[in-house]
N, C-alpha and C positions, 0 to 999 in steps of 0.2 A: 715584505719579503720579495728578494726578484727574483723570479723565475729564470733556471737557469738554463735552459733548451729553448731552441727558436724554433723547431720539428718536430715530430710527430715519430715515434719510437713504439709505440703500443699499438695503434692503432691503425688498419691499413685497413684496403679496401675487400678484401676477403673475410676481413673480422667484422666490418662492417654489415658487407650483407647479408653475413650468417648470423648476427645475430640483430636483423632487421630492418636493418640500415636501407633508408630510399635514396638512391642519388637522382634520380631527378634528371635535368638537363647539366649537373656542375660539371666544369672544369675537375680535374685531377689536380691543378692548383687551389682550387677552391676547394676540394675535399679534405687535401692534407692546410690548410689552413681550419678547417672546422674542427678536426681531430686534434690538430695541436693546442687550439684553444681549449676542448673538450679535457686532455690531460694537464693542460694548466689551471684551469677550473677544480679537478679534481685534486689535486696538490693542495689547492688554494684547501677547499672544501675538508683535506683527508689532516692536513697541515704534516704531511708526510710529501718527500719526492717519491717519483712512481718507479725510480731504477736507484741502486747503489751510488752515489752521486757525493765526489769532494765539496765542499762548500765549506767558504772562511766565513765569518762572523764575528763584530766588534762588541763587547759587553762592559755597559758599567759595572764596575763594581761591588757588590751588597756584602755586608758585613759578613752576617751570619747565613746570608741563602744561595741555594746552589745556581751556577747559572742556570738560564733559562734558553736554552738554543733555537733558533727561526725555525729550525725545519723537527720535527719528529723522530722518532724511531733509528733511534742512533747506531749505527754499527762497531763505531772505536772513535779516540779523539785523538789525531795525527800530530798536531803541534800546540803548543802554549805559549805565548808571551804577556809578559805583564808588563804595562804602563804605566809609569810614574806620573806626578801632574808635572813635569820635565818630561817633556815627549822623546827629547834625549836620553833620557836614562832608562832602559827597558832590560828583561832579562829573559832570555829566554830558555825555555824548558828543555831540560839534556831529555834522553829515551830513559833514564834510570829516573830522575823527576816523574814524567809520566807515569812510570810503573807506579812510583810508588807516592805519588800526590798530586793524580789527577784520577776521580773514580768515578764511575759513570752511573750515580743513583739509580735514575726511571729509563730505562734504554726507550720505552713508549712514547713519554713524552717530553726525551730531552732536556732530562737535569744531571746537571756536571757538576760534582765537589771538587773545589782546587784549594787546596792547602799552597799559604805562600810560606812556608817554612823553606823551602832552596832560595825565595827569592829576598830572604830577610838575611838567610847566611849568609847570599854574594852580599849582599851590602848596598841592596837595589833600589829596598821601600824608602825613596823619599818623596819628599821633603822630611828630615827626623823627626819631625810632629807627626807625620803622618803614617803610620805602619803600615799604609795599605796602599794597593797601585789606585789610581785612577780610572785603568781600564783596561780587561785581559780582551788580547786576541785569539782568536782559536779557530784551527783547523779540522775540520771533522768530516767522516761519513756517516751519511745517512739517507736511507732509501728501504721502499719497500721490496721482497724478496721476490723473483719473478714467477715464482709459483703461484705466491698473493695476487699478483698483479692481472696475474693469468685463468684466475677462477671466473665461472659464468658471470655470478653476481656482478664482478668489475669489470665484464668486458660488454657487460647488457648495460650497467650504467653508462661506461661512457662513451657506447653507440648511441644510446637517448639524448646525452647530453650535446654529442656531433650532429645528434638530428636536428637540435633547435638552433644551432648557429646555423647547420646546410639550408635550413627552412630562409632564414632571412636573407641568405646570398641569392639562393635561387629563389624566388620566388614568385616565377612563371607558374613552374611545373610543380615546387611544393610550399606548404604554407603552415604556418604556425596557427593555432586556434585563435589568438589576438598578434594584434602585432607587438612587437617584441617579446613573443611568450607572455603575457602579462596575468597573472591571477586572477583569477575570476570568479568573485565573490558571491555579486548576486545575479540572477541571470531573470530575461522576461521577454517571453514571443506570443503571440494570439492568444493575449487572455491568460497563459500560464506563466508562473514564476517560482521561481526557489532559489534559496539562502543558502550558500554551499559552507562549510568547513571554514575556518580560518585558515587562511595560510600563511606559514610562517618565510622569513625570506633567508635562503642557502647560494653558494657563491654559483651556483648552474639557474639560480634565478627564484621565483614567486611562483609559478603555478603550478599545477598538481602534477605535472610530468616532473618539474623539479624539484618538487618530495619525495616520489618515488625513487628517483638518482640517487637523494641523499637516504634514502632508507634501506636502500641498495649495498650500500658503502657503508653506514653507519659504524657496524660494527670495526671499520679497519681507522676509524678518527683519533686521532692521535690527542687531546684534550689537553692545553699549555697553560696551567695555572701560570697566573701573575708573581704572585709570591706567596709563601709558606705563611 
């Protein structure tokens, strides 16, 4: 999935250090470079975008199952075309088709029923062997609500998550507990040692700060079955 923002929208330097954000000696270029990594992390992480956001997407196919859209928590689906295996022959979706044979299953997590009954009447599904396109394209929104986006939970996770990218830019004045954040399983200094937790690995990374981020956020995960 690409990421469709190159900046940082959520996060600024007032959210930051209200809710604990250390900046250190960075640059302001350096900061909003950690923030926006920070909300593409969480994208990545939520499988949601973090604002109301157009995005096209191409899909095979499947017989009997709904599409499966890249991004989550869908708002409406704005266009449809269907694809012939003739990339030439395609048909695409009047506003009356939508209404009434494109319907939006899980708005959560981004299943689309499209009935091709408009695009069997224009006379579209070929090859005549084939009644079925090749491959629909689709226009949609989808994003989380700024109210969502704006709760402490997700503005404490992804000031943590800005912390551990600021930690590795600066890292005069601040520091990550390993370097690259890295999990840290078993630990041992003078004589003492312990076995910590497994940790499992989330797109904000492996160690215990980035459990916390995604435990943070947990519940707003948008969860994209393969197929039915």
């Amino acid at each position: 999935m690409d990421y469709p923002y190159n900046s940082n929208f959520v996060l600024t330097d007032g959210v930051f250090i209200a809710y604990g954000g250390r900046t250190g000696t960075s640059t302001q270029a350096q900061r909003n470079a950690a923030y926006q990594i920070a909300e593409a992390q969480m994208s990545e992480y939520l499988h949601a975008l973090l604002q109301p956001t157009i995005v096209t997407g191409t899909f095979l196919w499947a017989i009997s199952d709904p599409i499966v859209t890249d991004w989550g928590r869908l708002l409406s689906v704005k266009a449809v075309k269907a694809i012939s295996g003739d990339p030439t022959i395609t048909y695409d979706y009047t506003a009356t088709d939508l209404e009434h044979y494109v319907i939006i299953r899980n708005a959560t997590f981004g299943y689309v029923d499209i009935s091709l009954v408009p695009v069997v009447l224009a006379g579209c599904a070929v090859p005549q062997s084939n009644l079925y396109p090749y491959q629909i394209q689709m226009v949609y929104e989808s994003g989380l609500p700024t109210a969502t986006v704006c709760q402490p939970n997700a503005l404490l996770a992804l000031t943590m998550a800005a912390q551990i990218t600021l930690n590795e830019i600066d890292n005069l004045t601040l520091a990550n507990e390993a370097m690259g954040d890295v999990g840290v399983q078993s630990f041992s200094t003078q004589g003492y040692s312990e076995i910590r937790t497994a940790l499992g690995n989330t797109a904000f990374g492996n160690s215990a700060k980035s459990q916390k981020i995604a435990q943070l956020v947990n519940h707003l995960k948008s969860r994209v079955a393969l197929r039915f």
